[in-house]
N, C-alpha and C positions, 0 to 999 in steps of 0.2 A: 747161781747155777754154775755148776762145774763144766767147762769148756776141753775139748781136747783139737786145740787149732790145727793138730798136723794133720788132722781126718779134716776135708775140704767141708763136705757139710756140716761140721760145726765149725770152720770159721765162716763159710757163707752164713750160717744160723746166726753167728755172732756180730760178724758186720751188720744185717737187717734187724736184730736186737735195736745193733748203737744206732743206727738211723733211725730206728722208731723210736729213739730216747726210751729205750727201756734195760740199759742196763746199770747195774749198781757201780759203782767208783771203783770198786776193787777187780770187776770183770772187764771192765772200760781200759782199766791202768794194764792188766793182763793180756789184754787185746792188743794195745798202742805197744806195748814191750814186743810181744810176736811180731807185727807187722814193720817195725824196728831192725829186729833181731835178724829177719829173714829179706829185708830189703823193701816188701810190699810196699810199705808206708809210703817210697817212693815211685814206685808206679801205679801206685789206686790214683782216684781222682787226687787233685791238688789240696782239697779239705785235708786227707789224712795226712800229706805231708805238713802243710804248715801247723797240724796239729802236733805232728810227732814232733815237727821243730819246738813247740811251744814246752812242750811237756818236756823233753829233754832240757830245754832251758830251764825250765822252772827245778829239774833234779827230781821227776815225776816216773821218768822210767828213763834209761840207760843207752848210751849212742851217741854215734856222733853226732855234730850237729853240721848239717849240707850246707854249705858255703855254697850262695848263689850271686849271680851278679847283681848290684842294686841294678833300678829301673827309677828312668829316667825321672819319675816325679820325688824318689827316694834323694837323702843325702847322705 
């Protein structure tokens, strides 16, 4: 499905997509790059963040990657 994330009800359409595990790879990767792109990723729940970390690590979609402080059980 074709998404246009800057109209709010198709990104709410599209987040409740990826929550129900229904959307394809390539709408998933389109979604995490928006929410990226625009900052979101960092303030939806914490899931999208360490996601968009993960997928920017991996060179999945584009961004910085947020430098956060370890926690206490981390080395």
């Amino acid at each position: 499905m074709t998404w246009d994330l800057t109209k709010s009800g198709d990104l709410a359409a599209a987040i409740g997509a990826y929550e129900a595990d229904d959307l394809e790879q390539e709408d998933t990767m389109a979604l995490f790059q928006y929410l990226v792109d625009t900052g979101l990723a960092w303030t939806l729940q914490g899931h999208y963040g360490r996601i968009a970390e993960w997928l920017i690590e991996e060179g999945l979609v584009e961004g910085e990657e947020i430098l956060r402080p370890l926690r206490p059980d981390e080395d």
